[in-house]
N, C-alpha and C positions, 0 to 999 in steps of 0.2 A: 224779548223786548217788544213792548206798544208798536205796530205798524202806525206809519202815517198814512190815513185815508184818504181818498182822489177829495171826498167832500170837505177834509181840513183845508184841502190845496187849495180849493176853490175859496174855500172862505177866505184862508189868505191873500191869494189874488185879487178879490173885492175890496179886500182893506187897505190894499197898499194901492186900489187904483191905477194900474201898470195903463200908461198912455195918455194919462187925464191928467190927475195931480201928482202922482207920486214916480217911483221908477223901481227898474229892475232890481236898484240894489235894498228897498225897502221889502219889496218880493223876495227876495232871498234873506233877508235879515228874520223875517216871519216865518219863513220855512224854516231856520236853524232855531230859530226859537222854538217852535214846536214838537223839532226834534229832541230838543232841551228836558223840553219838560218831561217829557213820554219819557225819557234814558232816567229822569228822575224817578219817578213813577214806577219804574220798572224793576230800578236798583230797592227803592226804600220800602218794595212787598214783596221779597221772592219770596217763589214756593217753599213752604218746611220752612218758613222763618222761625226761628226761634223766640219764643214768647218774651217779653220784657222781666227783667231781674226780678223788678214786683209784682210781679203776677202769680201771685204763691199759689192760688186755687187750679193753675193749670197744670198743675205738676203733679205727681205720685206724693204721697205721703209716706216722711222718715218713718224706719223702722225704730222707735228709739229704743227697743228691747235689745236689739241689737247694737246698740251706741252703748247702752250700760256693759253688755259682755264685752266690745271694745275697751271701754275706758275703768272696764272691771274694779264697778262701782255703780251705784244707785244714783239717777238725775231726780230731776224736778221739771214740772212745767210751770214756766211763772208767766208772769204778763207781758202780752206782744207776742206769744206764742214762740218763746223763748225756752229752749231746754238746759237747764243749769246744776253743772257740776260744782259743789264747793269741797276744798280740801284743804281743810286746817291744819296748820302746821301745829301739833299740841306736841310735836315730839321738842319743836324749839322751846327752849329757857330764856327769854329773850330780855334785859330789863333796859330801861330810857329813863337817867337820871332817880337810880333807885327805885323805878315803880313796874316792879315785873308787870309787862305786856300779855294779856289773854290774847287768844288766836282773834277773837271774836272781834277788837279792835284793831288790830295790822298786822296779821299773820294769817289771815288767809287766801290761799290759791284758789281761782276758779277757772273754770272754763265753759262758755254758752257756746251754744251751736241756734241758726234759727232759718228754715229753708226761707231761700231765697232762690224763686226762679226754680231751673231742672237742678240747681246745686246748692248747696248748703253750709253761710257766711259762719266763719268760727271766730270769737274771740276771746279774749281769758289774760288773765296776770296769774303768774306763777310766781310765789316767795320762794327764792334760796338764799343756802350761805353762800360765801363769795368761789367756795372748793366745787360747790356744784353749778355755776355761771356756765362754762367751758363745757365739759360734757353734757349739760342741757341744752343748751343751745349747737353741740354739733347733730346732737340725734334729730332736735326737732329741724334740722336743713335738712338732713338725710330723710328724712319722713315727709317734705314739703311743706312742712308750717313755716311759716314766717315770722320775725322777730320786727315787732312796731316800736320796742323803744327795752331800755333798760337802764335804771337808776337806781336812786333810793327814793324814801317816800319819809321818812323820818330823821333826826342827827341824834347823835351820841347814842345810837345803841350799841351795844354788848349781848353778841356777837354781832358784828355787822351782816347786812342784811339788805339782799339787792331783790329787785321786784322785774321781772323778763313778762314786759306786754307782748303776746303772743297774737298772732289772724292768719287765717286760711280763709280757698273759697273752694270747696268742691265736694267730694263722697263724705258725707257725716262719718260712716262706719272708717275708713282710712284715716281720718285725721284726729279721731277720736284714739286709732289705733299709734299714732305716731304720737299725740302726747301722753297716753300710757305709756309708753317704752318710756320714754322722757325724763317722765316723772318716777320711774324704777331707778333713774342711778341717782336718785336723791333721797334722805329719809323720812321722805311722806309715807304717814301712816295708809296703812289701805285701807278697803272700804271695813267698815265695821256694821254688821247687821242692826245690832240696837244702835245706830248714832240715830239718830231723827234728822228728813232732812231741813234742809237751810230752810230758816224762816223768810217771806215773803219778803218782808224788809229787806231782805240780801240785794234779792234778785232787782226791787225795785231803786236803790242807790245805789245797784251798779260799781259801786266804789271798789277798791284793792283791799278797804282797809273792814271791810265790816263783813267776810263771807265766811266767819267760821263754822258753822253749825253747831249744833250741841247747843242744849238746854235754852230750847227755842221759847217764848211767850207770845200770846197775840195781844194784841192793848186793850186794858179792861181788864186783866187779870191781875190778881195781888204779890204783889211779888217784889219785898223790901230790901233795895239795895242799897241804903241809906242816903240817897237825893232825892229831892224831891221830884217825882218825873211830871207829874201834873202839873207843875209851877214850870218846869220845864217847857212843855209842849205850849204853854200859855205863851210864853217868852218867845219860842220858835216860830209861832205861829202852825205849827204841825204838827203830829202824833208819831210819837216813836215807838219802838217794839225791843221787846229785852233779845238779847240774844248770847248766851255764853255769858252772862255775868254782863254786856256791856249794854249799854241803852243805847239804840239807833237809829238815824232820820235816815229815810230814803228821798231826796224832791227833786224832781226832775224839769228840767230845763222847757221854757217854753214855744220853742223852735221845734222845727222835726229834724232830724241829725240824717244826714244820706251817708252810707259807704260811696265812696267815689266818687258823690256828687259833685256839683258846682252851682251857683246860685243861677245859672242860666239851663243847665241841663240836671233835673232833679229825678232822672232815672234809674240811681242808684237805688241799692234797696235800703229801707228805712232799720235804724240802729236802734230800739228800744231802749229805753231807760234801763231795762234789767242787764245792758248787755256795756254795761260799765261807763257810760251818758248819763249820769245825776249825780248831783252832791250827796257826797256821805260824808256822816258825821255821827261820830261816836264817843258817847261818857263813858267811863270805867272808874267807877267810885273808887277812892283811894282814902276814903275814911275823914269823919267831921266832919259832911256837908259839901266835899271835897271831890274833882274828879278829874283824870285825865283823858285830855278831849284831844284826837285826829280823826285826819280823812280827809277826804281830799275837794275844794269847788272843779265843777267844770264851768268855766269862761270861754265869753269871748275874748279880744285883744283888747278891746276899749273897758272891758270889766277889769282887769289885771290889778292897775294900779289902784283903781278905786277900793279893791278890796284887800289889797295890801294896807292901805292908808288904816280904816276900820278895821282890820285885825291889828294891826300896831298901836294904834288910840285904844285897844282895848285887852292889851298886856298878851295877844296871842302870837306866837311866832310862826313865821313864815321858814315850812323847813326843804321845801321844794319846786320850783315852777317848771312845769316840761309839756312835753308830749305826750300821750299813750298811743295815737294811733297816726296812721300816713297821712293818707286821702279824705280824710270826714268833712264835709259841707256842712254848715260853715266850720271854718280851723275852730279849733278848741286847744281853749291851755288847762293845765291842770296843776291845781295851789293845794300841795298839804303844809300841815298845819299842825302847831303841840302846844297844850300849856296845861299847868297843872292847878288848880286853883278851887276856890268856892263855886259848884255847879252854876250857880244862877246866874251868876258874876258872868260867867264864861260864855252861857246862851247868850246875855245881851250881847256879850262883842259877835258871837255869831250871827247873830239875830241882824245887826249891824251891816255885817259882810252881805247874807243874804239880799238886804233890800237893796243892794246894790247888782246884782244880778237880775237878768232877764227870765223868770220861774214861772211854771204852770203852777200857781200856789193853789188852785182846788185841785191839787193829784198826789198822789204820793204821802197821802194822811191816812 
């Protein structure tokens, strides 16, 4: 701890003018005060401090070769310097009012990792049936991951079908290895060499509902799914990308999202859009012009009802409001969403919802 110097004394003594104007006890109120600050000073630099959570440049760099032999499977680096696993559930049959479900629209599991600090922040949604809720979530305690929320994201499907928001903070390689185990007592397919991985779109909407991979497109490329997607993106205001048969927005919110934060202390590390912080939204043509659309807004509290209001004026149902995560500055709710209908028809009520949200609208196109 800072000594107090005879010359601090001194200056303190002159201030408090001990004999003239002031007195003894102003003299010692400036010596305690000095000592104040110095004990501050002292406490808020020790040596070997450790660097601040965002300070990624300080730290070693993940081995993510090693995160793939962990999570025994092939990642991706997407943007924000984000490493992301997608695992589609293609072994599910899943259908929502008659219209069999692609992974590509709400079936698939992910999991990001993104270093943070000497450690490194995990996040992810895992799709299971209801038989593997129980033993996924007791391996992932046992492995130290942690369970942020667990619902549905959809109604009336057959088989039912619950969504486990997963977060850790520590060794990539460990908790990459604990949601491997995890994900062995369920029947996720494993890694397959020929899949391709997740198109960029995944990573950038962030969403539960758009991470399947397989039969990836980048926008610009021809590829008729019978809507129109250009009328689409018009309506959206955004460009979406095919993925698995479904067409996808990724937009990401205009705020910066903190793990942990608080709006006074914003030292947490920052949550990237690819790491399940942006709207996703997904078409799955269902034939004549025709498509079924989920996924999920992320809002804030004062967005909630406004964009309940525009998706109800505009025939889309509201089939979830919750959580995903603990701690995120500022709180975040999370609205999915189904309806089946004329494509175009359906952008505008989206179209709708959107401009009712607070959006980085040049990002995410």
């Amino acid at each position: 701890m800072t000594k107090i110097t005879p010359a601090e004394i001194t200056r303190a003594k002159n201030r408090a003018q001990v004999g003239k104007h002031g007195s003894v006890v102003t003299w010692v109120i400036s010596i305690i005060l000095i000592a104040l600050v110095s004990l501050l000073a002292a406490c808020t630099t020790p040596e070997g401090a450790n660097p601040p959570a965002n300070s990624q440049g300080r730290s070693a760099a993940v081995d993510w070769n090693a995160v793939d032999q962990a999570m025994e499977r092939k990642g991706s680096m997407m943007p924000g310097d984000v490493y992301r696993f997608s695992m589609p559930r293609s072994d599910l049959k899943v259908t929502v009012r008659d219209v069999q479900i692609k992974p590509a629209l709400a079936l698939g599991s992910w999991a990001a990792f993104k270093k943070a600090g000497e450690m490194t922040m995990l996040m992810g949604d895992l799709v299971l049936t209801e038989d593997e809720v129980t033993p996924v979530m007791t391996k992932l305690q046992e492995g130290g991951i942690e369970q942020t929320a667990l619902h549905n994201h959809v109604l009336n499907e057959s088989p039912r079908i619950m969504y486990m928001h997963i977060g850790g903070m520590g060794d990539p390689v460990k908790m990459a290895q604990a949601v491997s185990a995890a994900l062995a007592l369920t029947k996720t397919p494993t890694a397959n060499a020929s899949q391709p991985p997740a198109a960029k779109n995944d990573a950038e909407s962030g969403g539960s509902t758009a991470n399947a991979g397989g039969g990836n497109q980048a926008p610009g490329q021809s590829q008729d799914l019978g809507i129109d997607t250009k009328q689409i993106d018009q309506i959206m205001g955004a460009t979406g990308k095919v993925n698995g048969g479904v067409y996808q927005f990724g937009i990401p919110r205009a705020e910066t999202i903190i793990e942990g934060g608080t709006t006074i202390d914003t030292s947490g590390p920052v949550i990237p859009p690819s790491m399940g912080v942006a709207q996703a939204i997904n078409f799955q043509p269902t034939g004549g012009g025709k498509a079924a659309i989920t996924g999920d807004f992320v809002l804030i509290a004062s967005e909630v009802n406004p964009v309940i209001r525009a998706l109800r004026q505009n025939g889309i149902e509201v089939t979830a409001i919750h959580s995903h995560m603990l701690i995120e500055s500022p709180r975040l709710f999370f609205m999915h969403f189904w309806a089946n209908d004329d494509a175009q028809k359906l952008a505008q009520g989206l179209r709708a919802a959107l401009d009712k949200i607070n959006l980085a609208r040049n990002q995410g196109k």
